[in-house]
C-alpha positions in Angstrom: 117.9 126.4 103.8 115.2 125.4 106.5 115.6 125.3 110.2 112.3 124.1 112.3 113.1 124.1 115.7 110.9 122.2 118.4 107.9 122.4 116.0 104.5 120.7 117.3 101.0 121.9 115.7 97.4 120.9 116.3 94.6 121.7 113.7 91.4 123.9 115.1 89.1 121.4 116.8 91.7 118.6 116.7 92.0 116.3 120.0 95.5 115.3 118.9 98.6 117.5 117.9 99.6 116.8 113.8 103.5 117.5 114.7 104.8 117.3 118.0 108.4 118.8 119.1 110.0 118.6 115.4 113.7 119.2 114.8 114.8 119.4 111.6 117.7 120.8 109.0 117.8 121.0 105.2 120.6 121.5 103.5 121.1 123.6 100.2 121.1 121.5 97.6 120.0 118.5 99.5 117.5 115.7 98.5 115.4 115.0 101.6 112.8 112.1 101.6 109.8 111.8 104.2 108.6 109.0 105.3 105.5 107.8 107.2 101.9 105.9 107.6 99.1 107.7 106.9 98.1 110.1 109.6 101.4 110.6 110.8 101.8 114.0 109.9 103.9 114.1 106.6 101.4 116.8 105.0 101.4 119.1 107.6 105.1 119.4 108.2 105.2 120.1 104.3 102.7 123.1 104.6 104.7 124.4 107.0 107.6 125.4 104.8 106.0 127.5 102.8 103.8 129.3 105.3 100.4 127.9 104.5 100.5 126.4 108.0 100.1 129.2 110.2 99.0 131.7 108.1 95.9 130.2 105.7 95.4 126.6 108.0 94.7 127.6 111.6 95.4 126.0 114.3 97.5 125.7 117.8 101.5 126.2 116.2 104.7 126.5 118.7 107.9 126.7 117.8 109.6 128.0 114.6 110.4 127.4 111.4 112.5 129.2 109.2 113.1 129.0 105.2 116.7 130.9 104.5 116.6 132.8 107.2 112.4 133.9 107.4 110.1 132.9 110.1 107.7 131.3 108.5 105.3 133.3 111.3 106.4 136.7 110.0 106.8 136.5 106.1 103.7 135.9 103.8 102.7 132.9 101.8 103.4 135.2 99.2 106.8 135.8 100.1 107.6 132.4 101.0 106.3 130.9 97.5 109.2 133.0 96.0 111.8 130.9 98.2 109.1 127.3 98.5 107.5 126.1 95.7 104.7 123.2 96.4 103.8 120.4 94.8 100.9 118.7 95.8 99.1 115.1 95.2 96.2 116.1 92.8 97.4 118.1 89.7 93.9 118.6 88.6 93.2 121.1 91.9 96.1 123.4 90.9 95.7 123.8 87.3 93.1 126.3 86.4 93.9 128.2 83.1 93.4 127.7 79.5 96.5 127.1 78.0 99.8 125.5 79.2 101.7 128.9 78.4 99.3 130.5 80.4 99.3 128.1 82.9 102.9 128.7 84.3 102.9 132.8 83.3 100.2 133.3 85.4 102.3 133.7 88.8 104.8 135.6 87.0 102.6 138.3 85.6 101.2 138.4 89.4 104.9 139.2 90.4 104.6 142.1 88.0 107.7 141.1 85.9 108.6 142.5 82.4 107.0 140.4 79.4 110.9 139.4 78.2 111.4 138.1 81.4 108.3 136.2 81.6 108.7 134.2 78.0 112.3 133.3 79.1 111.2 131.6 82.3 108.1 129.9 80.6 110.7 128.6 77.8 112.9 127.2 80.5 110.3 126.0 82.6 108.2 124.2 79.9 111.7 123.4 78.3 113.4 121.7 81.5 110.1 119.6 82.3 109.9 117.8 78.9 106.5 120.2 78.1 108.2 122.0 75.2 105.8 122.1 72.2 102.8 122.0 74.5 102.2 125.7 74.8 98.9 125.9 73.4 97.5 123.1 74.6 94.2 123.1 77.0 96.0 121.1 80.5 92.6 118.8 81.2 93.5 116.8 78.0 97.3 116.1 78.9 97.9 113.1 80.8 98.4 112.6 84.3 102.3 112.6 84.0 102.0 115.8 81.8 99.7 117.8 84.2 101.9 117.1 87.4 104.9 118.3 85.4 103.4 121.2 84.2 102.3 122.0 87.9 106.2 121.4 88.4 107.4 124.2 85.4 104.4 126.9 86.9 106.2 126.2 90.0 109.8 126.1 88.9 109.1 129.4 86.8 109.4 131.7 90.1 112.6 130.3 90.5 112.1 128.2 94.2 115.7 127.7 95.7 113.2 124.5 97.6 110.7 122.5 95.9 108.4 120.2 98.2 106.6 117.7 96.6 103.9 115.7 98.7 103.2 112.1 97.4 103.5 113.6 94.0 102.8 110.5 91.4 100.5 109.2 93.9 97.5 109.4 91.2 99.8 108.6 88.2 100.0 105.4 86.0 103.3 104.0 86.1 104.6 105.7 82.8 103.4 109.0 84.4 105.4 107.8 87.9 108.8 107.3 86.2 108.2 110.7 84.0 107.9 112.8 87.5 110.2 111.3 89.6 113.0 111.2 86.7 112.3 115.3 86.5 112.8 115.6 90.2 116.1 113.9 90.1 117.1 115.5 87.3 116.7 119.2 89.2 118.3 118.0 92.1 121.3 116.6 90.2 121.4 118.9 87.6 119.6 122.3 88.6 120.7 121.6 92.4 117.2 122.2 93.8 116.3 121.8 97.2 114.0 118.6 97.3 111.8 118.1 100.4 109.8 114.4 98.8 107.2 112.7 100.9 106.4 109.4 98.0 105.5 106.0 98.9 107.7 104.6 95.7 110.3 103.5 98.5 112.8 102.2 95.9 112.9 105.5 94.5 114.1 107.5 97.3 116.2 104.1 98.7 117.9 104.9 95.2 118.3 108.9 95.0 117.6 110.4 98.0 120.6 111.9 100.3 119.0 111.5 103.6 115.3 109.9 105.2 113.5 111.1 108.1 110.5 109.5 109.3 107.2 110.4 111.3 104.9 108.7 113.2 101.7 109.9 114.8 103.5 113.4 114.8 106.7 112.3 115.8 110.0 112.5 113.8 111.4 108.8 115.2 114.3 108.0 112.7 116.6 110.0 110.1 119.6 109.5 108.5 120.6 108.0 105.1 118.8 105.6 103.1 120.8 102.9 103.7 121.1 103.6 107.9 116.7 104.1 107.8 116.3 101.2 105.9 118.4 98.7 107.8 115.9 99.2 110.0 113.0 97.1 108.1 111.6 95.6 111.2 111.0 98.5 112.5 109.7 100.6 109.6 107.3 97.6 108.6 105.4 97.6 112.1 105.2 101.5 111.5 103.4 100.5 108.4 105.9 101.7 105.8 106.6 100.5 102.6 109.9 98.4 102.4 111.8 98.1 98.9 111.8 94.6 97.6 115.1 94.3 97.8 115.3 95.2 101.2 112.9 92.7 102.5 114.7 90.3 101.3 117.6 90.9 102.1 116.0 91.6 105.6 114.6 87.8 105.5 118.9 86.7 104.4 119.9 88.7 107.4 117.6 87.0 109.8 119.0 83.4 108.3 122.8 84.7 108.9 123.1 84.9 105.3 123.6 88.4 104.7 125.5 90.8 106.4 123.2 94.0 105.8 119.8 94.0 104.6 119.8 97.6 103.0 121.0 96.6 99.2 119.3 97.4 96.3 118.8 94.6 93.7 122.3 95.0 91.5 124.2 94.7 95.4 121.4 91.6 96.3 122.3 89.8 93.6 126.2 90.4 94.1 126.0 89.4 97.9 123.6 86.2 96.5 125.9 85.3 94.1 129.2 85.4 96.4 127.2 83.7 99.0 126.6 80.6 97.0 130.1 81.1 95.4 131.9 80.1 99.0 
């Protein structure tokens, strides 16, 4: 699905490159978590997929990447939003119209389709994203959790075969939080979307993502699965990364020769406690 091959890029006036010499694969259907301090270029390697980086953000870019086939160089942001969608961390900045109908037709009437065709993927859209009923409502007064999802459906109604999401339920309350990131695993699971997720809610992706990769200060220094990246708590914690509970302690076992493996979650802690106490 996306291919970036020895991707570095440096923002206009920049001293430092953002991304330096990235490698990277997604697989179709995959559920690919980012993870990374501030700074170390998690946001830019997501504007990249969907053309924004080069074409609207300018700046110093070598190498390639390409979505199903496309260099991201040569296609449009408009043809790439067709394959991409993007999520970003402030739903207020991308919601701009009156209603929440209107809100997710207003890219389809763009593409120029037929009206049919447009209330069928508002329907499933709104349906799919737990916004059904909502239609006439004016998004500023929906919640937090309601106005990311219904960034989500205005997204999900051009039918993305990828959906990036960057630090999504950063500026949700907790109820919001688990709203967003059950959708996301639901059209993973369910709708088998692409997922691209940079969120700090490390539990979450220990949980449901299928592989990790990580950045630092431009750099992609670790991937593989959750369990493999997170074994690594030493080394994630001096990169200043957010360690699930469970995983630090069982980190802390480890280091006492208690445990075997630090990367449990807490059903598997309290199993490897319990048989630990038992002999």
């Amino acid at each position: 699905m996306i291919r970036v091959e020895e991707l570095s890029f440096k923002y206009t006036g920049a001293k430092e490159y953002s991304l330096k010499n990235i490698n990277l694969k997604v697989k179709k259907g995959e559920f690919l978590g980012i993870l990374g301090a501030s700074g170390s270029g998690k946001s830019t390697l997501c504007l990249t997929f969907n053309g924004i980086i080069p074409h609207s953000i300018k700046g110093e870019f070598n190498g390639n990447v390409f979505v199903q086939g496309y260099n991201t160089k040569e296609a449009s942001v408009a043809e790439l939003s067709k394959l991409v969608g993007l999520v970003l961390q402030n739903p207020d900045s991308q919601l701009f119209n009156m209603t929440v109908e209107e809100e997710v037709a207003f890219s389809l009437e763009n593409l120029g389709l037929d009206v049919e065709e447009i209330r069928r993927r508002v329907y499933w859209s709104l349906k799919i994203t737990g916004l059904e009923g909502l239609e006439n409502e004016f998004p500023p007064n929906l919640s937090g959790g309601q106005k990311q999802r219904l960034v989500i459906a205005s997204v999900l109604a051009m039918k993305p075969q990828i959906l990036v999401l960057d630090e999504p339920t950063s500026q949700l309350d907790p109820l919001g939080r688990e709203q967003v990131l059950s959708l996301i695993t639901l059209l993973n699971k369910e709708q088998s979307i692409t997922i691209i997720l940079v969120e700090h809610n490390t539990e979450y992706l220990f949980d449901f993502a299928d592989r990790l990769i990580v950045l630092d200060k431009g750099e992609l220094v670790m991937e593989g699965k959750p369990r493999e990246v997170f074994e690594e708590a030493g080394f994630l914690r001096n990169l200043g990364i957010k360690i699930p509970t469970s995983v630090k302690i069982g980190a802390e076992l480890k280091k006492k020769g208690l445990l075997e493996r630090a990367a449990l979650n807490d059903r598997e802690l309290v199993d490897a406690i319990r048989t630990f106490l038992k002999g």
